[in-house]
N, C-alpha and C positions, 0 to 999 in steps of 0.2 A: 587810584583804581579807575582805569577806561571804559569806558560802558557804548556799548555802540548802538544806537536806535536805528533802524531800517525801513523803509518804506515797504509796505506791502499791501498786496489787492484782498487778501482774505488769509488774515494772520492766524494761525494754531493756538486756540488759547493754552497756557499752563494748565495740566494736567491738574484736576483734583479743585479749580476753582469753580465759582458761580460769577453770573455775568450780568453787571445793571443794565435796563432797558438801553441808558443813555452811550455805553460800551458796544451796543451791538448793529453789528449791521447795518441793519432794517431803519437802525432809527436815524445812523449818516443818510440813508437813502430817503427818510420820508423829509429830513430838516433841507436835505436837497431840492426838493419841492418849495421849499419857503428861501431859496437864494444863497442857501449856506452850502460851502464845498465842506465834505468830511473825506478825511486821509489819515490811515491808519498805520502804525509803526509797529514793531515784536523788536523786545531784547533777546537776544538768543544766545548761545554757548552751545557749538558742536550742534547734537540733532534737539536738544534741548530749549523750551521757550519758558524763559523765566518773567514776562513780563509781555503786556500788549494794551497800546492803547490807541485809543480813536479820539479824533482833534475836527471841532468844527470850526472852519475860519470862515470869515466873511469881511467885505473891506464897509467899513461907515464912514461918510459924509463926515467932513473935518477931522476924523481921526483918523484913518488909514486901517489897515488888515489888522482885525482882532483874532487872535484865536482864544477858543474853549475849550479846556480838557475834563469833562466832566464826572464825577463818580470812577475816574481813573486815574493810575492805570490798574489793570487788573496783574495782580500779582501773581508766582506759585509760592503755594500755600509756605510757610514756614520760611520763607526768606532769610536770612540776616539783614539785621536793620541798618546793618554800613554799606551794607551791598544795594539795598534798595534806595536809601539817600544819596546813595553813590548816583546811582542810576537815575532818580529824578532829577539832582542835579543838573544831569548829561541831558536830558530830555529840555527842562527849562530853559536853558541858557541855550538849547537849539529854537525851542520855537519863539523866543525871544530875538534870535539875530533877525526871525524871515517871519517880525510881526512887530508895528507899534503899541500893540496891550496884548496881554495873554491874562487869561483868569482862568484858575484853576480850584477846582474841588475837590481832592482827592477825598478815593473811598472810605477808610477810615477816619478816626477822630485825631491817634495818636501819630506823633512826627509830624510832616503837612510842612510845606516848601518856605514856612517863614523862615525857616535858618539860611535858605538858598540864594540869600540876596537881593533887592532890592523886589521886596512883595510886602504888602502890607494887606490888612484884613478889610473883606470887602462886605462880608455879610456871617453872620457866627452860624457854629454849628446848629446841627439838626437831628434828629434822629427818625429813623425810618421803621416801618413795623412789618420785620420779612415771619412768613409762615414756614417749617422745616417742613417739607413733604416724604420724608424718607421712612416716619414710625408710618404702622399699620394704623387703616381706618379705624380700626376700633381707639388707636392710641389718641390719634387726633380726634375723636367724639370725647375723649375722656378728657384732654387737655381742653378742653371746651367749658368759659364761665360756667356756673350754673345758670344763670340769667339766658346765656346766648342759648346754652343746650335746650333748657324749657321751650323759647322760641323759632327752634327749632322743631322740635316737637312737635309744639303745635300747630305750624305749618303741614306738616310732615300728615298729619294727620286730616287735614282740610284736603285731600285729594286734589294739591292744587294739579293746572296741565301745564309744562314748563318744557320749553322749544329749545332746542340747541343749534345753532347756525353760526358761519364766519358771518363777519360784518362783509353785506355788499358793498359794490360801488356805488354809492347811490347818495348824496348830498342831502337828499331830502330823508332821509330813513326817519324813521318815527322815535329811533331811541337817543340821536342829535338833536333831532329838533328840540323834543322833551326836555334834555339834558341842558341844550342852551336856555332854553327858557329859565330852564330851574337856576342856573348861575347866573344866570341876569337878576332875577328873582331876589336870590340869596347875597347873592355879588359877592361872589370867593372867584377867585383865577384859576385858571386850568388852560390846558395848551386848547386853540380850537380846533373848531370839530373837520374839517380838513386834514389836520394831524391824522385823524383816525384813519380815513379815508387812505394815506399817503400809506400808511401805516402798512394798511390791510393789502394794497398792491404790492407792496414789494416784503410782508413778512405775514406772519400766522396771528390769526383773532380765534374769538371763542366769545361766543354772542347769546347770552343765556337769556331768558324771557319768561312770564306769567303769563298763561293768558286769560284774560276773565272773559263773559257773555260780550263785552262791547269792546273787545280789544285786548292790548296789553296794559297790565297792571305795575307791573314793576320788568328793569332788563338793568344786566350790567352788562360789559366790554372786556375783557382779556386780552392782553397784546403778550404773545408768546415769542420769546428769543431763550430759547432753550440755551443752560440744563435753567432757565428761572423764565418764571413769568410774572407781570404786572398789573394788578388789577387797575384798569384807568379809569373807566368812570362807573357813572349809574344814575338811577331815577327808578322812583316810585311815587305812584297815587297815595292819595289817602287811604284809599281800598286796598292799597297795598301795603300798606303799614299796619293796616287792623287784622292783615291776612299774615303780618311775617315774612310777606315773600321774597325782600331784598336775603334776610336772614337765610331763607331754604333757597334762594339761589347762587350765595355768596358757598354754600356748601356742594351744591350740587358742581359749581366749578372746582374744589376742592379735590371732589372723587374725578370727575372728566381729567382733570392733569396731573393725578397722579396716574392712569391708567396712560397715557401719552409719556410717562417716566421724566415729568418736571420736578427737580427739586425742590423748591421754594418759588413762594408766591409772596411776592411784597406787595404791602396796600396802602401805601403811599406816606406820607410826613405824616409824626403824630405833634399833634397841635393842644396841649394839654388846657392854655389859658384862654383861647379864642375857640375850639371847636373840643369841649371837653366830650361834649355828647359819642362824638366820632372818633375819637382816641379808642373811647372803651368799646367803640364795640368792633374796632380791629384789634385792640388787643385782647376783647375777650376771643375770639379765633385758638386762642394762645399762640399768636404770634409773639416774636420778642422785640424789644426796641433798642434796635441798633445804631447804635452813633455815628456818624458819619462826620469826615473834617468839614470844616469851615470855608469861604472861599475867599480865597486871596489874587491877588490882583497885583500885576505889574503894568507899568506905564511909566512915560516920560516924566519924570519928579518924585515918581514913588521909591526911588532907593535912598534919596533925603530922609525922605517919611517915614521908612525903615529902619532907616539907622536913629532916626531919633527917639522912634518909636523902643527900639530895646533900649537902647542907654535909659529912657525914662521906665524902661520895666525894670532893668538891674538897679536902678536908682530905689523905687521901691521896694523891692526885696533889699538892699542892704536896710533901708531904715527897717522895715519890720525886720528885721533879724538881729539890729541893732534894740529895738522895742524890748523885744522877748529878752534879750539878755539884761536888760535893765531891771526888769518887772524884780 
């Protein structure tokens, strides 16, 4: 089965999908800002797009042009799985010929390019905590922990004053600055605050904020690539954590992008044994947690690596299948 991938400036996504931050547009144009070329392909059939995805390359010192396919491609919905393996095949083995490494993450957990030849696993899966936007507000108050809803509440009740604005151009904004602090602080990674910046030029924010007597209290960040948006960062004071306000503003963007007709709002990797604090309270949201594959890596030597790599998986599976029949 032939699968043709295409170059294109502004590909049609498959009908009926959602689209990760790192899939869309905005975000080839803001990584363009940090040196990376992003170039975009559609598999198509007639007027029909079964498939689209966006590739950021860049050439590195001693290695030569990497590409990165990440959180893609994006599918239509219901595919057949020989048809889509068909198809990423067709895709690897191209940005493969017109690159020395390719690493790739596809969206899902299930299939994923190790069968594809010479890819071996670069870092394991993950799972991501997307919010559905499409029940009614009242459905999403009710899908709400008790815990988050109570703190909700009682925000809700503190008459806090809370600002809506895109993120300017401005380096110095007060909810970067905050934000770098607090990662230095904490020392967790996150893309820097430049990103945002690159972000907000060339795609849609949504820039929520408290404000107290001496300033703001607590603000998050939104980076919008419809039909989905991504919560990217945030920061809050202590005065803002006794006020709830991360809580009543993590909702107040809830309502703002469903009134915008955003599907879903992802809030980033749930991290259950290093940041359990933070898991629970995206997924008290009643977000779900979504698996995502693993990411796999091609490069010079790694189809050795591959191939040995299964033979010692199948190796394994026959003793334990040899085990069980013994027992």
């Amino acid at each position: 089965m032939r699968c043709s991938w295409t170059l294109c400036d502004t590909p049609r996504l498959p009908e009926g999908t959602g689209l990760p931050m790192q899939q869309h547009p905005s975000y080839g144009r803001a990584c363009g800002s940090f040196g990376a070329e992003a170039f975009r392909l559609e598999w198509r059939e007639g007027r029909r797009t079964l498939a689209t995805a966006q590739v950021l390359a860049r050439h590195l010192p001693l290695v030569g042009r990497v590409a990165l396919l990440s959180r893609g491609p994006v599918w239509m919905p219901d595919i057949a799985s020989e048809r889509s393996e068909a198809a990423m095949a067709e895709l690897l083995s191209a940005l493969g010929r017109r690159h020395r490494a390719v690493l790739v993450t596809p969206e899902t957990a299930d299939g994923g390019p190790f069968s594809h030849g010479g890819m071996i696993p670069a870092m394991t899966a993950a799972h991501v905590a997307r919010l559905a936007l499409a029940p009614e507000l009242t459905a999403l108050r009710a899908g709400l922990a008790p815990g988050w809803r109570n703190a909700l509440t009682q925000a809700e009740r503190m008459g806090l004053r809370v600002t809506e604005t895109g993120l300017p151009d401005d380096p110095g904004h007060w909810l970067l600055r905050a934000e770098a602090a607090q990662a230095q602080a904490r020392r967790y990674a996150r893309l820097p605050p430049a990103f945002a910046l690159a972000w907000a030029r060339n795609g849609g924010t949504l820039l929520l904020a408290v404000e107290g007597a001496c300033g703001p209290v607590a603000g998050i960040l939104i980076l919008i690539h419809p039909p989905w948006a991504t919560y990217h960062l945030a920061w809050t004071s202590p005065a803002g954590r006794r006020l709830n306000a991360h809580t009543l503003l993590l909702w107040r963007a809830i309502e703002r992008l469903k009134e915008m007709g955003i599907e879903a709002l992802e809030l980033g990797l749930i991290d259950t044994e290093r940041t359990e604090g933070i898991a629970r309270f995206k997924l008290g949201t009643g977000a779900a947690a979504c698996p995502l594959g693993a990411t796999w890596l091609c490069a010079p030597g790694t189809g050795w690596v591959a191939r040995l790599a299964r033979l010692a998986h199948r190796a394994s599976v026959t003793q334990q299948a040899a085990r069980t029949l013994l027992r």
